[in-house]
C-alpha angles and dihedrals in degrees: 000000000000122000082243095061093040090061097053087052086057092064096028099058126074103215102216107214123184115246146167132158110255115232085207122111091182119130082201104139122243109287118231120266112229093042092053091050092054081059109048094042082051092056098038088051090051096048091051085055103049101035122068123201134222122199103223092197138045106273086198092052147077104261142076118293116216119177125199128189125216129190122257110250118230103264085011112148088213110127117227138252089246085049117045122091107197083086108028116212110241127196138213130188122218128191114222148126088026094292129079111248116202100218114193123213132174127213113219086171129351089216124241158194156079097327092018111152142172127225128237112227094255106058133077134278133212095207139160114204147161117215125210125188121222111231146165108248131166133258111177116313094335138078118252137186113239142162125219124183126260102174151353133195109181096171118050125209101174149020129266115223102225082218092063107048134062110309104241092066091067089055096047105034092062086065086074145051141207120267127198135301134182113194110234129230084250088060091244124120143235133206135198143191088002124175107257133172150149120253119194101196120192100226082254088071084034131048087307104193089358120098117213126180101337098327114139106229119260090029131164107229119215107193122187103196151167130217105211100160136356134209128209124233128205098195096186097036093228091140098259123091134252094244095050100059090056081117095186088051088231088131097244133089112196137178105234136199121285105273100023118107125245118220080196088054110087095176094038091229089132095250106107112228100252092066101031121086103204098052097183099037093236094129085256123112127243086225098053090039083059107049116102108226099210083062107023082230131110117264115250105268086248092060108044118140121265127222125230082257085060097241119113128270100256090044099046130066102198094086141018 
């Protein structure tokens, strides 16, 4: 892509950055990162060992499901979250801050049906949750790892953009999909058959050394939510949108180091293709390669024009 064409990017992005006012007033320097991380896994991993979960509704069924943990009690026959195998714990690994996090999740329900879909982590959820906060509390005479709550929302009015909230939502949200809803005469509005899960986040995935809303600084997060909608989200308004230029298919579209190459990056010009407007680097944009002349609006992403290579037009520089 041209230096031209760079600079109009610069003013044509929004560039989406986490952010939340910290409640600490502390001067304690950044803590390192890996050594942080080696903290908060082991505490996840011991709270999965010593808690068990019960699933208060039917995961199978219509309605709402809720989860609650209880501590094991000394010489208890309930069989632990790391354990139990109704609900498997699944991992991911993420690569920040310089080092890889192994992030757990657990689905309660993929989520299904006729119009079922999965978000890219870049879109926006429609998503009710409840967030608990790992800690080191006291029993006895002995530390113990427990989780207390710092918010719930149960019904959702808007959509949260995965670019704008704590990062380990937009690895774990595109596991799951969206399920069915009818609106109901009351204009309220019922869901079936929903994605929901559970996500245990190391604070490096999380706020880190930033305090929001209760929660302690350098925190593991442990979040029990629904996917109810999703919308879709187009971040370089070239007419195509985010999802769709995902171009391995691994559900994520990332913006990767300088000199590592990006499966998502079709000209190799370092800008992945869901944030660069020209997405073959042939001075043309991708907005102007997609427009179909006999409407003056973009083909549907289905129908765009292929080259002679067989690619199509706004990913191939051999026509125009």
């Amino acid at each position: 892509m041209n230096n031209f064409l760079k600079s109009v990017l610069l003013v044509a992005i929004i560039v989406f950055v986490v952010s939340c006012s910290s409640d600490s007033t502390s001067t304690e320097p950044l803590r390192d990162y890996a050594t942080q991380y080696a903290t908060d896994i082991d505490n996840i991993e011991t709270f999965m060992k010593t808690h068990y979960m019960e699933v208060v509704n039917n995961p199978g069924g219509a309605d709402d499901q809720d989860v609650t943990y209880t501590k094991i009690p000394t010489g208890g026959a309930q069989v632990s979250i790391w354990d139990q195998t109704t609900y498997p714990v699944q991992t991911l690994l993420v690569d920040k801050n310089n080092i890889t996090y192994k992030l757990y999740y657990i689905q309660l329900r993929q989520g299904s049906g006729s119009n079922s879909k999965s978000p890219c982590n870049v879109d926006r959820v429609l998503t009710s949750y409840r967030g608990e906060y790992i800690y080191t509390g006291t029993e006895g005479t002995n530390d113990v790892i427990l989780a207390k709550q710092f918010e719930e929302l149960v019904n959702p009015q808007s959509y949260f953009n995965l670019t704008g909230v704590v990062s380990g939502w937009g690895e774990v949200f595109p596991k799951f999909k969206t399920g069915s809803y009818v609106g109901n005469a009351d204009g309220t509005v019922s869901y079936f058959d929903f994605g929901a899960g559970i996500m245990f986040l190391p604070s490096g995935l999380a706020y880190y050394s930033s305090g929001a809303g209760g929660i302690p600084s350098y925190s593991p997060l442990i979040f029990n939510f629904k996917l109810y909608e999703i919308s879709r989200t187009d971040l370089d308004g070239d007419g195509i949108d985010s999802y769709l230029e995902d171009l391995n298919g691994d559900g994520y579209v990332r913006t990767l180091a300088s000199g590592v190459v990006n499966p998502d990056d079709t000209d190799g010009d370092e800008i992945p293709d869901f944030l660069d407007i020209d997405d073959d680097g042939d001075y043309f944009t991708t907005k102007s390669e997609i427009n179909n002349p006999a409407t003056n609006n973009p083909f549907p992403f289905a129908d765009i024009p292929l080259c002679t290579d067989g690619k199509k037009k706004h990913l191939s520089n051999v026509c125009h």
